[in-house]
Structures are given as C-alpha cells and as structure tokens.
N, C-alpha and C positions, 0 to 999 in steps of 0.2 A: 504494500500500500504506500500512497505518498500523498503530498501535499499539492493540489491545484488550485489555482485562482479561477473562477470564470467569471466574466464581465459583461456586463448587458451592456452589447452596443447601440440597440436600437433609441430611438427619439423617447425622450420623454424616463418619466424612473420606473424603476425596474418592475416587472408585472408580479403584481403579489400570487397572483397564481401558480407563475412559471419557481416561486419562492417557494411553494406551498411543494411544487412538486417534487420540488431537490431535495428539501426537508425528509419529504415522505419517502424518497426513492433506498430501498435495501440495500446497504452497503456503501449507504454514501454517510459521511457525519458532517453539518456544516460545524465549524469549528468560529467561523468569524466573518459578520453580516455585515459591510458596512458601504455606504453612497452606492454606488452600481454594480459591487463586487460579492462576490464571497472566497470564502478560502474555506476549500472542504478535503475531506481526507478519504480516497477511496483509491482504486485500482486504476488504470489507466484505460484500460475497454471499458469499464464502467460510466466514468466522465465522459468518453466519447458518446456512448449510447445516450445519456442522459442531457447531453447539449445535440445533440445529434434529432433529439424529438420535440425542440424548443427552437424557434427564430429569435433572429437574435442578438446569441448568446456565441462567448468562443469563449476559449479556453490556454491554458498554460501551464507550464508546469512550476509552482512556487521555487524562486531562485532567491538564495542568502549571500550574501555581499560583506564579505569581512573588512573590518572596518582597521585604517592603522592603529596603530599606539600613537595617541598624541603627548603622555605626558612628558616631563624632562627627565633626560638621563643625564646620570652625573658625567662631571667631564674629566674628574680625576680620579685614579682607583684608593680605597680609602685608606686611612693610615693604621698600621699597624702598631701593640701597645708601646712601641720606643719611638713613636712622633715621625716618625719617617714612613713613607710612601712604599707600598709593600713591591713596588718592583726590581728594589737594588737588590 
C-alpha cells in the first residue's frame, strides 16, 4: 500500500459525492481532506479504478522532499580538558 494524492481538477469545489464515494470505497483510507485534494492510503490498481469511475479527478503518487539542515555548525573543533584544540 502507499500514499496518493488525488485532486479535483474540474471547475468549481470538489463534488461531495464523488467525496462520499472515496470514503466508502474498500480498501481505500482517506487519511487527509483538504481544498481540492485528498491524501489516501491504498494500493495503486485501487486508486486507478476508483478515479478511473469519477470525472475529474487525477491522481499521484505522494512524494517527501527532504528538507536541508539549516542550523549552525560550529566552525572550530572543541577544546579539549588542557584548553587547547583537540587537533594537535
């Protein structure tokens, strides 16, 4: 199983119906509802069949984006117990 986004593209917000039916559909869990999208958790022949019976609607497969390390690294290595810099 994995994580897909599907998106109402058509005009207008999303058909509560077309909401009602994803809900209901076996083996799908929506996991998170929000503006035009949802994020559900099912199989991947699954999500197709079930955007597949709906205008529309398309689909994706949920993608994570690692994000850098912002904070600050030190810029000198630290000193060791006789006050001197542990490199010598």
């Amino acid at each position: 199983m994995g994580r897909y986004i599907l998106r109402f593209t058509g005009t207008g917000p999303k058909p509560a119906a077309d909401v009602k039916r994803i809900r209901a559909a076996p083996r799908v869990t929506v996991i998170d509802d929000s503006g035009r999208m949802l994020l559900v958790e099912a199989t991947e022949e699954r999500v197709k069949e079930v955007v597949a019976a709906m205008s529309g609607w398309s689909w994706s497969p949920e993608r994570t984006i690692r994000l850098p390390d912002l904070r600050p690294k030190p810029r000198r290595k630290p000193k060791n117990k006789n006050g001197r810099s542990s490199d010598r």
